[in-house]
N, C-alpha and C positions, 0 to 999 in steps of 0.2 A: 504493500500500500504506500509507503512511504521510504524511497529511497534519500537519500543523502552520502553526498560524492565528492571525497577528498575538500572541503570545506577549508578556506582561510577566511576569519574572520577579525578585523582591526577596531580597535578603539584609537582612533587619531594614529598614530605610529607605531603603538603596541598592538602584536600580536595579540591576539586572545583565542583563535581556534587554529590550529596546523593540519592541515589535511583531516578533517576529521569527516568518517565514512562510518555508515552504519545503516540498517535498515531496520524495518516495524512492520512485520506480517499485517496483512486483514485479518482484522478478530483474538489478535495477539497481546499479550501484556511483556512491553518489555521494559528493562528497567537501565538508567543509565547512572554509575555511580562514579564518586570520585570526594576529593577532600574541599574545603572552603577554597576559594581561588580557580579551582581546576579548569573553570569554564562550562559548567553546568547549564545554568542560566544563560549565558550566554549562546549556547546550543538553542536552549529554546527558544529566545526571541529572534534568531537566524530563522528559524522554522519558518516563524508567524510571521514573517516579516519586518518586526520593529527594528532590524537589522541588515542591511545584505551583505553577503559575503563577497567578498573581491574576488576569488577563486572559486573554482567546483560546480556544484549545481545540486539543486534540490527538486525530486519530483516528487508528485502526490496522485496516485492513483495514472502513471504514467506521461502527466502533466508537467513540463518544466516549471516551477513556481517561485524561483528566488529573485524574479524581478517583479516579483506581484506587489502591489498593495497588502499590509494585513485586514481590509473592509475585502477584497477579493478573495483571499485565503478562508476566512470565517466561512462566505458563503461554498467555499467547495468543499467544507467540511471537515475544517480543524478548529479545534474550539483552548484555548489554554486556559488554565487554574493557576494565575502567579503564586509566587512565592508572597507571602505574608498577605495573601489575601485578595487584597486592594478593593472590596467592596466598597459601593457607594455608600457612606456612611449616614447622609442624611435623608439618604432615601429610605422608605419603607422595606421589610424584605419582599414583601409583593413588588416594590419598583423594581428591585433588584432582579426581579425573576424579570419579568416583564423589557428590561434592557439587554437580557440575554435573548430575549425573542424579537430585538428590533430588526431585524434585517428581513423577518418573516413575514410572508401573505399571506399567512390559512391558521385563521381565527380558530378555525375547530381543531385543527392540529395542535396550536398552543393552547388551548383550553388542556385536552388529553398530556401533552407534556408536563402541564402543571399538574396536575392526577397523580403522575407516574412520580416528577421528585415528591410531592408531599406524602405519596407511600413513601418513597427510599428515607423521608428524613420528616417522620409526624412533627417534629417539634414546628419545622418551617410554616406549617400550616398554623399551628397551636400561634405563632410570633408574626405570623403572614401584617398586621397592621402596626408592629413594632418598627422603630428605626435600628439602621443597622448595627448603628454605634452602641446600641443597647445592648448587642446578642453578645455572648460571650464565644471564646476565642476558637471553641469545638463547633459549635452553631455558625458562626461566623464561617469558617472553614465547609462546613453544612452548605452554605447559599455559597460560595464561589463555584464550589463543585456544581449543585442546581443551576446558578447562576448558568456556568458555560453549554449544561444539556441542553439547555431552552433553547440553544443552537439548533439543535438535532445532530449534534456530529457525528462525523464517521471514525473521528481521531482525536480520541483527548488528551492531551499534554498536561499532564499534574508536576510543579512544581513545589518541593517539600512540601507534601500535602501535612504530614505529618508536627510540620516546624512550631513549636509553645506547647502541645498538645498533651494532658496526662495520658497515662501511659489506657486505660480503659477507654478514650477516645479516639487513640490508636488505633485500636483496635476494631471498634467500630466504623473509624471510617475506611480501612482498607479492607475491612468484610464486603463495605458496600461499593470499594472500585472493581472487586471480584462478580459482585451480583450485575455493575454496570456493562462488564464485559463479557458475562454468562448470557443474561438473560435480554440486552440491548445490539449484545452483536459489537459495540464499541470497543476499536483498537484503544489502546493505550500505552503513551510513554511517559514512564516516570523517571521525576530526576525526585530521588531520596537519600538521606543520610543516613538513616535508619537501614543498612545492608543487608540486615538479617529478615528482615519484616519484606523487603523488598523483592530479593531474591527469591525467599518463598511465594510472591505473588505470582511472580513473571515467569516466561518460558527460556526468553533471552537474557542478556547482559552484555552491559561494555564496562569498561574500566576508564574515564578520564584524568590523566596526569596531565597539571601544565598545558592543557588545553590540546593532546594529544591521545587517540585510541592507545590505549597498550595493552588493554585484553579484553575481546570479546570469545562468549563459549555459552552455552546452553547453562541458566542459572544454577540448575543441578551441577554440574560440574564445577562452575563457579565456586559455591559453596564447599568443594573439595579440594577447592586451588588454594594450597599452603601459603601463599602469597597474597590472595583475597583475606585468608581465614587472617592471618596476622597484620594486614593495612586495615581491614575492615568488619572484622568478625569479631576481635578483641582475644582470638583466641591462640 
């Protein structure tokens, strides 16, 4: 679904991504790890467009898309979950759901999308006329994820979905990126610090160092790779 082809990505003069290649089956969970700095984030906003890369090229469902607009991308059905959130704070979380379906013309479709996150996440319903700045950091996390379905994507980029979070909302929310990619058909790529939670999600894995691939392998293996286990397993 989603290839990505030797990538150079700059901030002004600085390097921040060196060839970096990797791909994201349809219907796959893969997961992309590395340490603060490595270039995570910055992967993702190459994706979506908030970046382009000078080198390589990105396609999406065999699409060349690294000269797109990110309003272009959204609609061909990539949706991203930033890092630390970024809900609209002073909007309701009903606005918030509702901004995720602005690109949309089919009223009854986002009716039925809004059905589906308030199953995935009762509380959103229960705070549906709260603001957002009210919800707390698990809930909050709750509507970005909603926030981005209301897309309808076919590829969701979660960025440290995990990041502030007790350890029991952890939990529940990467229960529900497994339900989203079971039972919605939704690819997913995660960038997570949490390796061990991650790895058990996904089928894939890469390793980011310095803003370069140095290990991709089927998570399972991953998790046996002595060199994973001791940068990222703690063990």
């Amino acid at each position: 679904m989603l290839q990505v082809r030797a990538i150079d990505t700059f901030y002004g003069k600085v390097q921040a991504l060196k060839r970096v290649s990797f791909e994201v089956p349809a219907k796959e969970i893969v997961t992309l790890l590395g340490a603060n700095g490595a270039g995570k984030t910055t992967t993702m906003r190459t994706i979506v467009g908030l970046i382009t890369p000078s080198h390589g090229q990105i396609e999406f469902e065999g699409m060349r898309i690294n000269t797109f607009s990110p309003s272009r991308i959204v609609r061909l059905g990539i949706s991203m979950v930033p890092e630390r959130r970024q809900i609209f704070p002073q909007m309701t979380v009903l606005g918030n759901l509702e901004m995720g379906a602005f690109i949309r013309k089919d009223p009854g479709g986002i009716r039925d999308d809004l059905k589906k996150v308030y199953d995935l996440f009762p509380v959103l319903k229960e705070r549906k006329d709260q603001l957002g700045a009210t919800l707390s950091g698990g809930e909050q996390q709750m509507l970005a994820i909603s926030r981005a379905l209301m897309a309808r994507p076919k590829l969701l980029l979660l960025d440290e979905p995990s990041l502030g979070l007790a350890p029991i909302l952890v939990e529940q929310i990467f229960e529900t990126i497994k339900v989203i990619n079971s039972l919605e058909g939704c690819a997913i790529f995660l960038v997570e610090q949490n390796a061990q939670i991650a790895l058990n999600i996904s089928r894939f894995g890469y390793i980011l160092e310095c803003g370069e691939v140095v290990i991709r392998d089927e998570s399972v293996r991953l998790r046996e790779n002595e060199e994973v286990k001791k940068a990222y397993l703690g063990e």
